[in-house]
Legacy VTK file of the C-alpha trace (Angstrom):
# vtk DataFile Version 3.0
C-alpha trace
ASCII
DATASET POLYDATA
POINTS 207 float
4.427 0.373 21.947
2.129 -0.326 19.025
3.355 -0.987 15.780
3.421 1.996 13.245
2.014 2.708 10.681
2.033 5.942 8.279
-0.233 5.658 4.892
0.469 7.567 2.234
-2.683 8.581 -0.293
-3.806 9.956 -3.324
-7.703 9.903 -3.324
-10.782 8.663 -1.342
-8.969 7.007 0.883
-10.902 3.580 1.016
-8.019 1.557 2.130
-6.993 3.979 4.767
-10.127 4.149 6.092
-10.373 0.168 6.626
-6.812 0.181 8.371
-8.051 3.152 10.474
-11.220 1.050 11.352
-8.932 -2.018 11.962
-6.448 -0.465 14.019
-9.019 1.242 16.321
-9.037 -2.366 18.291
-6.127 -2.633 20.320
-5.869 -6.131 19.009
-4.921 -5.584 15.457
-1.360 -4.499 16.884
-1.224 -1.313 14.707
-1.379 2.410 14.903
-1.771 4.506 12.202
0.795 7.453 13.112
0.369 9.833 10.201
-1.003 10.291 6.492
0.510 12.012 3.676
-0.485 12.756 0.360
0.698 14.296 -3.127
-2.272 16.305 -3.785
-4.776 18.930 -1.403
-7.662 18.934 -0.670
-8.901 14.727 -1.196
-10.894 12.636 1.127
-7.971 10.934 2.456
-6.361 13.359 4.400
-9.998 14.387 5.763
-10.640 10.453 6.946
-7.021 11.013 8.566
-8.265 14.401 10.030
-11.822 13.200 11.289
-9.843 10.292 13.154
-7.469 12.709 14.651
-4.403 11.401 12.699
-1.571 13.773 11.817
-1.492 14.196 8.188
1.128 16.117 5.328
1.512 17.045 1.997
4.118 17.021 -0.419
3.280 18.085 -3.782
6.091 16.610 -6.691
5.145 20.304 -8.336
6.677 22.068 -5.227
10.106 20.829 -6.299
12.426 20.824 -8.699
13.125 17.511 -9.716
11.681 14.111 -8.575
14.902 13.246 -6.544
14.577 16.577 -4.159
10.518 15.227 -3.654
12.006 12.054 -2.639
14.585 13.820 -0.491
11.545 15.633 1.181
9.347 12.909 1.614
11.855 10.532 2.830
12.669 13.056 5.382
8.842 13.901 6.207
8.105 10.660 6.824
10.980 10.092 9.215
9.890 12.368 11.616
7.097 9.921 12.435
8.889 7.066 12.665
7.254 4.817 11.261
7.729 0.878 11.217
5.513 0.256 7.757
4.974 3.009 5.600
1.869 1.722 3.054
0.987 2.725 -0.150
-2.858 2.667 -0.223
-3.783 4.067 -3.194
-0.962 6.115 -3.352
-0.513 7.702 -7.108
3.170 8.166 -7.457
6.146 5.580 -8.103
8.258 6.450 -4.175
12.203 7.044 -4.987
15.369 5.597 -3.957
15.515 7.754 -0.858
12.303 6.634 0.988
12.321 3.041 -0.448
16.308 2.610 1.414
14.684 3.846 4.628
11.484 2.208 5.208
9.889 -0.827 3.929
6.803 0.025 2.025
3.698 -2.282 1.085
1.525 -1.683 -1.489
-1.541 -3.281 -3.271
-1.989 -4.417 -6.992
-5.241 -5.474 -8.975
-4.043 -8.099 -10.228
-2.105 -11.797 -9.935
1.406 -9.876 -10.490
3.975 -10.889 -12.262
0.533 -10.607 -14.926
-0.764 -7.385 -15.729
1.361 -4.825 -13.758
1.398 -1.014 -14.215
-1.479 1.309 -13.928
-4.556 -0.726 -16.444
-4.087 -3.854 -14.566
-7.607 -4.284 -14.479
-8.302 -2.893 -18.583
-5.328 -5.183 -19.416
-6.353 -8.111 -18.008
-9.986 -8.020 -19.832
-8.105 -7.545 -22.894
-6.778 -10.595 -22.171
-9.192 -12.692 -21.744
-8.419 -14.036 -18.505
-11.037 -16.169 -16.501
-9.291 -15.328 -13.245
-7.324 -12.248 -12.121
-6.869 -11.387 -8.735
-5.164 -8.933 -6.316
-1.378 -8.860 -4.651
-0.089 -7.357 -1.852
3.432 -6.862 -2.455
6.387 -4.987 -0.926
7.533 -1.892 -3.125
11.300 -2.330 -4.821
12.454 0.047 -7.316
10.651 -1.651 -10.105
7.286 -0.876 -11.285
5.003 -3.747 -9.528
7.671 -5.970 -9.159
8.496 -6.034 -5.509
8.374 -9.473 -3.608
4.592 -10.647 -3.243
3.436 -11.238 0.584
0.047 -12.402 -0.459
-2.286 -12.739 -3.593
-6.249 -13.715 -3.520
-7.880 -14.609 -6.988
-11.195 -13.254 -7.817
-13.200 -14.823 -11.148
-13.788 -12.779 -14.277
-18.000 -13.270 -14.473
-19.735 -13.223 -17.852
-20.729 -9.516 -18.783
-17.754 -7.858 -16.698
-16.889 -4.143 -17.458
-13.141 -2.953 -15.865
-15.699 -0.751 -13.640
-17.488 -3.804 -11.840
-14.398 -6.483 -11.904
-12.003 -3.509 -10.109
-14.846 -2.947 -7.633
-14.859 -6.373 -6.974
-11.523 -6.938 -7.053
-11.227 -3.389 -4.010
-13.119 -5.366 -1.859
-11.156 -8.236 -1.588
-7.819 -6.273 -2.246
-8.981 -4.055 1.274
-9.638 -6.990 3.145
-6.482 -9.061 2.437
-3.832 -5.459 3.204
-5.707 -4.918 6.140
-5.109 -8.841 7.018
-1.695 -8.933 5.915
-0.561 -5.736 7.479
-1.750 -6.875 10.827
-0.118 -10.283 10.539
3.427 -7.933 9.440
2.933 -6.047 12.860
1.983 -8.922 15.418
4.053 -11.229 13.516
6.996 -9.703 11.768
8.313 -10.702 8.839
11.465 -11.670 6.758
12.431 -11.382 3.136
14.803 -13.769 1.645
15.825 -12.986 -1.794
11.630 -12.873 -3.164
10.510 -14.830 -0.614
8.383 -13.296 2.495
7.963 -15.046 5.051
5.045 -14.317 7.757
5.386 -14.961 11.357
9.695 -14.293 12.497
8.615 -11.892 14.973
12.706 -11.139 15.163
12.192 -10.331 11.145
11.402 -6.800 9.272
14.856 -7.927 7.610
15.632 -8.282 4.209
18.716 -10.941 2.683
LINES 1 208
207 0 1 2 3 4 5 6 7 8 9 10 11 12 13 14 15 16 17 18 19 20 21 22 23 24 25 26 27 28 29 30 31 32 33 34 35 36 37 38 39 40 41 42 43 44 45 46 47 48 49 50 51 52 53 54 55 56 57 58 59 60 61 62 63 64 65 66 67 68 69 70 71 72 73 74 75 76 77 78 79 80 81 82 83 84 85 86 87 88 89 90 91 92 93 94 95 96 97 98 99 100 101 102 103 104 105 106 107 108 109 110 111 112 113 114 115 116 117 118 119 120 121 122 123 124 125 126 127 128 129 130 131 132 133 134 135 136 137 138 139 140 141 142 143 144 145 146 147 148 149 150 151 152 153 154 155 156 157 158 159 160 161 162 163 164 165 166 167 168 169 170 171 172 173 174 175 176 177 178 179 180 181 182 183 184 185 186 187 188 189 190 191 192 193 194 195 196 197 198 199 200 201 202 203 204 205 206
């Protein structure tokens, strides 16, 4: 059986599509087994649907509080039993519920521990910096702060706007969760304390 994975988006979908297109050869080791989103209606559940891939929706709005979302989702995303759930572009912080069930990877523009939150990008021009980057990390109950499986850098050029250094910075960010995701399912992986290691095909366990 293939590895599984479910995505879970917010908007156009970019990174989903390149896992799609990456998991369409058999040997990539993954299947994406489902989508779901927070919102109607966006270009990443109609990637999802063009490809044939199951897809859901679970609005925070439709609930009463944030914990009985997390309740639902946790629960939605269950029933497709997935091994990896990702975060591609996903706009909401995932609760308690869904983060004790599955392990969950996400992406972040930026070398974290620097610059987390949501104006990674705007922050780190503010800065100054000559070099930022991108992380993929797994998601812990902090904002940004899970362990890191993998950064890339990417240079700050003269005459850089936050619109063309985050484009920039998408294109290597796609490449390098596609890569790592791939290595997670043919590989497995472990996580000691804030360490993750690549490769323990007995791993997918945390110490």
């Amino acid at each position: 059986m293939s590895f599984r994975l479910l995505v879970l988006v917010s908007g156009s979908g970019t990174n989903l599509q390149a896992l799609l297109d990456a998991a369409s050869d058999d040997a990539y080791g993954a299947t994406v087994v489902a989508v779901g989103a927070d919102r109607d209606d966006i270009e990443g559940l109609a990637r999802a649907e063009r490809t044939g891939v199951p897809t859901f929706v679970e609005r925070v709005g439709d609930y009463p509080d944030r914990d009985k979302w997390d309740e639902r989702l946790a629960v939605r995303i269950a029933g497709h039993r997935p091994d990896l759930v990702v975060s591609a572009g996903f706009m909401k912080i995932l609760g308690p519920r869904v983060l004790a069930a599955f392990p969950v990877v996400n992406t972040h523009p930026a070398l974290l521990p620097a610059f987390p939150g949501a104006h990674a990008v705007r922050d780190a021009l503010a800065y100054g910096v000559r070099v930022t980057g991108c992380t993929v990390h797994l998601v812990d109950a902090g904002v940004d702060t899970g362990p890191v499986i993998a950064q890339e850098a990417v240079p700050v050029l003269e005459g850089d706007d936050e619109k063309s250094l985050h484009e920039r910075i998408k294109t290597v960010e796609r490449a390098l969760l596609v890569e790592m995701v791939g290595r997670m399912a043919r590989e497995g992986w472990t996580t000691t304390g804030r360490t993750v290691r690549l490769g323990t095909t007995s791993g997918r366990t945390t110490k």
